[in-house]
C-alpha positions as CSV (number, residue, x, y, z in Angstrom):
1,X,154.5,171.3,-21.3
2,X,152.5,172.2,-23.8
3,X,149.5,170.0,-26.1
4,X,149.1,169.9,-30.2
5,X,145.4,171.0,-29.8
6,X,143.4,172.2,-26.3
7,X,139.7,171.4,-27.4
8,X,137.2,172.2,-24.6
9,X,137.2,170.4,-21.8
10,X,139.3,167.3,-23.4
11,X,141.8,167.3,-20.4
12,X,138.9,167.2,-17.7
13,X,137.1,165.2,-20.2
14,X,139.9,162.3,-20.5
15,X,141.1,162.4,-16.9
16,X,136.8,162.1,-15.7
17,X,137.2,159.1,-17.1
18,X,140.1,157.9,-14.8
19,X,138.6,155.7,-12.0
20,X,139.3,156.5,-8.5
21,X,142.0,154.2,-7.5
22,X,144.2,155.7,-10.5
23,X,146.7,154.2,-13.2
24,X,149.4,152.1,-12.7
25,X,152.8,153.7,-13.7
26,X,152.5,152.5,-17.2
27,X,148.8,153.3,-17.4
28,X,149.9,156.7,-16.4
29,X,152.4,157.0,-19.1
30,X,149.9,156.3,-21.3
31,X,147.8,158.5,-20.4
32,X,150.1,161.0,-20.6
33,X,151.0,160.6,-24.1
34,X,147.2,161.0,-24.9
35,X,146.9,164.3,-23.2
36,X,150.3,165.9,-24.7
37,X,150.2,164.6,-28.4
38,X,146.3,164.5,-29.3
39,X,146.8,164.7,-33.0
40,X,149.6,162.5,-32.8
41,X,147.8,159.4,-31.0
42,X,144.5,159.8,-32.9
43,X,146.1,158.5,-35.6
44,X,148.5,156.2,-34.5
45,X,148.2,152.4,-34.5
46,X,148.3,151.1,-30.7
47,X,151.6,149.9,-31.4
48,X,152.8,153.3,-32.2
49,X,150.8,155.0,-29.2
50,X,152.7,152.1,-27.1
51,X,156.2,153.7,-28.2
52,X,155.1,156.6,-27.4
53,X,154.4,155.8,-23.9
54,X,157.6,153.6,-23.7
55,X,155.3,150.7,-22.7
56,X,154.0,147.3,-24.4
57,X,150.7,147.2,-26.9
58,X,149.1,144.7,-24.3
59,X,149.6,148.2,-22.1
60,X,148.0,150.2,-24.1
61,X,145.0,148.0,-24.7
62,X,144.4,147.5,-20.9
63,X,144.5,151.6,-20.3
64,X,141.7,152.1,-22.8
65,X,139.6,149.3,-21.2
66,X,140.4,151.0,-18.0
67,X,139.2,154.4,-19.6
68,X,136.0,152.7,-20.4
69,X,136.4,152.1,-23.7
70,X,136.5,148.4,-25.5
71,X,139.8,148.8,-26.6
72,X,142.3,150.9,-28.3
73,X,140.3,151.3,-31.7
74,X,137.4,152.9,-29.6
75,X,139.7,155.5,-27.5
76,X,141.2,156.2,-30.1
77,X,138.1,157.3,-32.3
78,X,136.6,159.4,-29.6
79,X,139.9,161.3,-28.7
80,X,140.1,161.8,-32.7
81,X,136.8,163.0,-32.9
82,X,137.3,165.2,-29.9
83,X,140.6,166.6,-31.2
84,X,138.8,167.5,-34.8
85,X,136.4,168.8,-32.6
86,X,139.0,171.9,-31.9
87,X,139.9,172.7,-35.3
88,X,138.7,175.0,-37.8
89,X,137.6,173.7,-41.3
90,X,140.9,174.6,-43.3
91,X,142.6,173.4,-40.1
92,X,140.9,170.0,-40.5
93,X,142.0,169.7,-44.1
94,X,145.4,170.3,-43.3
95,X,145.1,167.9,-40.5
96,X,143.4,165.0,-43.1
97,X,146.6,165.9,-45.3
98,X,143.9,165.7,-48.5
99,X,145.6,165.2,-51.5
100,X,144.9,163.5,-54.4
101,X,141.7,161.2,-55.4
102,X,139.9,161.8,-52.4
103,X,136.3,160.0,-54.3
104,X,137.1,156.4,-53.6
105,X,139.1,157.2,-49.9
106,X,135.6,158.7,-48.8
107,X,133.5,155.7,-49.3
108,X,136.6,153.2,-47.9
109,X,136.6,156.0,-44.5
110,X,133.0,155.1,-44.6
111,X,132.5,151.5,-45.0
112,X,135.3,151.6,-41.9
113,X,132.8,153.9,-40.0
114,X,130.3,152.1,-40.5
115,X,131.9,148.9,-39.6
116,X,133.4,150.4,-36.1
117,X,129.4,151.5,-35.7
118,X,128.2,148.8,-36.4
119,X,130.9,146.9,-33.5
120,X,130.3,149.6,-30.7
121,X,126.9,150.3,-31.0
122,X,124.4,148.8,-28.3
123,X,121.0,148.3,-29.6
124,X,119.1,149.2,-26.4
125,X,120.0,152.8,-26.9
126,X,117.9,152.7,-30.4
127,X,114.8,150.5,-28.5
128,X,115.0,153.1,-26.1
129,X,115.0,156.1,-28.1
130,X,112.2,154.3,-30.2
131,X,110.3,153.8,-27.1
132,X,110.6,157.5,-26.2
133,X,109.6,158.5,-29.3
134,X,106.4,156.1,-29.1
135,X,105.5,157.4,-25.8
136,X,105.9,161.1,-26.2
137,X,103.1,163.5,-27.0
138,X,105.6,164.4,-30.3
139,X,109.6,164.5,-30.7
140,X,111.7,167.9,-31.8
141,X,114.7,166.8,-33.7
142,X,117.3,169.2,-33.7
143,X,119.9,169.6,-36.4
144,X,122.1,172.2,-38.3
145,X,123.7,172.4,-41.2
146,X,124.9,169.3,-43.7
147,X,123.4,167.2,-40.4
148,X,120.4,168.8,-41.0
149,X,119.7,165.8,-43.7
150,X,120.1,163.2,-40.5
151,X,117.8,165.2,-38.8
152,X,115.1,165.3,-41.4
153,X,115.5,161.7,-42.8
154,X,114.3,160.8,-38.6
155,X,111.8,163.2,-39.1
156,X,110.3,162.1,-41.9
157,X,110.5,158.3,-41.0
158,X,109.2,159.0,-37.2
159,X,105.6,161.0,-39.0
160,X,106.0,158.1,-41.6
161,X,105.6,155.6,-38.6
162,X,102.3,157.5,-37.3
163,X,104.1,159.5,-34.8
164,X,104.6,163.2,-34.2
165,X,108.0,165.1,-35.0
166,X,109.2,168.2,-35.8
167,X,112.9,169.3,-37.1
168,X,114.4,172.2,-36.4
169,X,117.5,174.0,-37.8
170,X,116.8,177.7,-37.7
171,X,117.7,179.5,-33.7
172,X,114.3,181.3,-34.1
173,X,112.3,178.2,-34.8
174,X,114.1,176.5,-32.3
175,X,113.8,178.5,-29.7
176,X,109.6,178.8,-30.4
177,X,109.8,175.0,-30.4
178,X,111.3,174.7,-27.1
179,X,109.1,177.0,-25.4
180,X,106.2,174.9,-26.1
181,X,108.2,171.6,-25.0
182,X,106.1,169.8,-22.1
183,X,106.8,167.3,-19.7
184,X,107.4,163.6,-21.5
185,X,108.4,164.9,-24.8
186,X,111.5,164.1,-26.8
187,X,114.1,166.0,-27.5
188,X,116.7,164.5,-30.4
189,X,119.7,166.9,-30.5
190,X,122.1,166.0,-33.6
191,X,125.7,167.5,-33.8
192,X,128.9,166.6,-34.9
193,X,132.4,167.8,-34.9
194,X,131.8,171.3,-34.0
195,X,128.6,171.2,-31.4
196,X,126.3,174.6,-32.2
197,X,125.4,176.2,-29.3
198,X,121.7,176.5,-29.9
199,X,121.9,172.8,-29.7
200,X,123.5,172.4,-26.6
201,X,120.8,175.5,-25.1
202,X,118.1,173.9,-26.7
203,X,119.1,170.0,-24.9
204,X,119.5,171.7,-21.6
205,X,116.7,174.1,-21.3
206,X,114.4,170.8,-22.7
207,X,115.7,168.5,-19.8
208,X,114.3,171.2,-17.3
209,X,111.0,171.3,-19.1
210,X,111.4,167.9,-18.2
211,X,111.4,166.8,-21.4
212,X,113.6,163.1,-22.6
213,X,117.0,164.5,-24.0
214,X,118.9,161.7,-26.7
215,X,121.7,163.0,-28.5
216,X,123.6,161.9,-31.7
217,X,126.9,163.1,-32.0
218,X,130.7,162.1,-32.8
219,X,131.8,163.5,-29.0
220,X,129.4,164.7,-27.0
221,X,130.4,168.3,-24.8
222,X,130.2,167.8,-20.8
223,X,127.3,170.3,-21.2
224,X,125.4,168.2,-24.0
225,X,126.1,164.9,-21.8
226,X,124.7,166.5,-18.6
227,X,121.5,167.4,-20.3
228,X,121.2,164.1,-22.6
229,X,119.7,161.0,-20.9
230,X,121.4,158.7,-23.0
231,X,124.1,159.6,-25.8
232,X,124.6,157.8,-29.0
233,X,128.1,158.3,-30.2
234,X,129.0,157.9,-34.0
235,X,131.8,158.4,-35.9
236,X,131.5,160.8,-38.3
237,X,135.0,161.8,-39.8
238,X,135.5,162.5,-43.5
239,X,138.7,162.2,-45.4
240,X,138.6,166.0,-45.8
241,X,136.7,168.7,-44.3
242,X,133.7,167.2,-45.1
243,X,132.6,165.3,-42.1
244,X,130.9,161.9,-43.0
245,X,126.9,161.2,-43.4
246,X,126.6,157.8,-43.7
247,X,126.7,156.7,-39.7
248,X,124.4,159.4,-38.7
249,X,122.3,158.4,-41.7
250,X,122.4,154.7,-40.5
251,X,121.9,155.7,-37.0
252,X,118.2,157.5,-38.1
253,X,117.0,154.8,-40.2
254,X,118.0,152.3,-37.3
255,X,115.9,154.3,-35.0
256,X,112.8,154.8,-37.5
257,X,113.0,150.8,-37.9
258,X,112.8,149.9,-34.3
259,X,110.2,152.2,-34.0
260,X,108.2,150.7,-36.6
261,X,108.0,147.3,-34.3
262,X,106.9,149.2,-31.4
263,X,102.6,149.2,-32.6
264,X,103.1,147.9,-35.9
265,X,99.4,148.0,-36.2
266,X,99.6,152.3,-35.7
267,X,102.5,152.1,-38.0
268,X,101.1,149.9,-41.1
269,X,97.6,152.7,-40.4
270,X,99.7,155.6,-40.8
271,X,101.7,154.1,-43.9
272,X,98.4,153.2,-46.0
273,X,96.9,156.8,-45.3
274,X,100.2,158.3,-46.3
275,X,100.3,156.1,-49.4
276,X,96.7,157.3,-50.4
277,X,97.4,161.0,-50.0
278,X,100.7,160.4,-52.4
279,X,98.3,158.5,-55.0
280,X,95.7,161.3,-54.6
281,X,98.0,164.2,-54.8
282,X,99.5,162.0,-57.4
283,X,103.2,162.9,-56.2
284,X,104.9,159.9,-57.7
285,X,105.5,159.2,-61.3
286,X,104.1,156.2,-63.0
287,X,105.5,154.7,-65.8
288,X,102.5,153.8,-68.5
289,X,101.8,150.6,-68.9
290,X,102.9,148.3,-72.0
291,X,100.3,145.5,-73.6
C-alpha cells in the first residue's frame, strides 16, 4: 500500500510514538489511516478522520492522547506540519489550494495559530530557555531565510536585556561560530517546514561541545530532537507557500520577556546604557516641540 506523501522519517516518527503495550484494534485503525492518507487527515476534522478509520470520534480522540498528544487538534497539526514538511514550495501551494483573496485568510490562519500556541504551549520551556540564556557565557541563534527575522528579533531582545547573543544565517559564519562554542553555552536553532541542514549540523556538533541545544520549529527531525535538550514546537503554516511569522515571532518576544525577570536589575542597566547610546548617536527622530 502505498502513502500520499513519505516525508523523512514520519512512519518511524508516528509509530516512536506508539507505547509499548500497543493500540487496541480501533486505535490501530486509526493509526493506520494516519500513516496511509497524510494529506488527507491533516486536514480533516476528527469526525472525518473517524470515518476514515471506520471507528467513533470519542476513538479518535483517545488514539491521539495515546500518541501523546492533547487531543485530536494537536496530532493533527504536527502530522500537518510534518507532511508540509515533504513538499516542495509549488507543491505546498497546490496542496493550500490558494485561490482567491488570500490577505484576510492569512491573518484568520494566524490568529488560529496563535490561539492553538497559545493552548499547547508550556511556559517552563520559555523560563527555561530564559534561564539558559541568563547563565550562558553568550547564546548563538541560528536561523535561515524569512525565519531569519525570528532569529534576529531574539537576538536583538536577548543583547537588549544585557546578555550576549549572536545570530547566524550564513554556513560560513555558522560554522566559525560553532567552532568557538564552549561548554554551557546556548545554542537556539530556528527552522520550520523544510529543516536546513546546517542547522541540524550546527545543533548536533554544539551538543557535543557540550553546549545547551533549544530548538524552535513546526516539527522537529529525529536528528534535530536528539541533539535539542528541549524543543519548542510552533505552528507555522501559511495559507499559501508562505509559511507563517507570527508564532515564531511570539515565541521570541515570550522568551526575551521572561528573560527580562531573570536580574531585572542587569536588564533595567543594560536598557538605560542602550538608551543613551541611541540619544547620543541620535538614532531616533524627534518630533520638535510646539509652544
Amino acid at each position: 500500500m502505498t502513502t500520499e506523501a513519505e516525508p523523512d522519517g514520519f512512519e518511524s516518527w508516528l509509530r516512536g510514538r506508539v507505547p509499548e503495550r500497543g493500540l487496541r484494534s480501533k486505535g490501530a485503525s486509526v493509526l493506520q489511516v494516519l500513516l496511509t492518507q497524510p494529506r488527507r487527515v491533516s486536514y480533516s476534522s476528527a469526525a472525518e478522520a473517524a470515518e476514515l478509520a471506520g471507528v467513533n470520534v470519542a476513538t479518535v480522540s483517545r488514539t491521539a492522547q495515546t500518541l501523546g498528544f492533547s487531543g485530536w487538534s494537536d496530532l493533527q497539526q504536527e502530522l500537518r506540519a510534518r507532511y508540509l514538511s515533504s513538499l516542495s514550495a509549488p507543491e505546498v501551494a497546490a496542496a493550500q489550494q490558494t485561490e482567491g483573496e488570500l490577505g484576510g485568510a492569512s491573518l484568520r490562519r494566524d490568529l488560529d495559530s496563535l490561539a492553538v500556541l497559545n493552548r499547547r504551549l508550556d511556559e517552563q520551556l520559555l523560563r527555561t530557555i530564559a534561564e539558559a540564556i541568563a547563565q550562558s557565557r553568550r547564546t548563538v541563534i541560528v536561523a535561515n531565510g524569512s525565519y531569519f527575522s525570528v532569529g534576529s528579533a531574539l537576538g536583538h531582545n536577548v543583547q537588549l536585556a544585557g546578555y550576549e547573543a549572536t545570530v547566524v544565517h550564513d554556513d560560513a559564519e555558522l560554522a566559525n561560530a560553532v567552532s568557538r562554542i564552549e561548554p554551557g553555552d546556548v545554542l537556539i536553532a530556528i527552522s520550520f517546514w523544510r529543516l536546513y541542514q546546517s542547522t541540524v549540523t550546527a545543533a548536533e556538533e554544539a551538543h557535543d561541545r557540550g553546549a545547551r541545544v533549544f530548538a524552535l520549529t513546526d516539527a522537529a527531525s529525529p536528528a534535530l530532537a536528539a541533539a535539542s535538550e528541549q524543543i519548542v514546537l510552533i505552528p507555522a503554516e501559511g495559507v499559501a507557500f508562505f509559511p507563517s511569522l507570527a508564532p515564531g515571532l511570539a515565541v521570541a518576544q515570550a522568551i526575551a520577556a521572561q528573560l527580562s525577570t531573570v536580574d531585572p536589575e542587569r536588564t533595567r542597566r543594560s536598557i538605560e546604557a542602550a538608551e543613551t547610546q541611541w540619544s547620543r548617536f541620535r538614532l531616533l527622530h524627534r518630533r520638535p516641540r510646539r509652544d
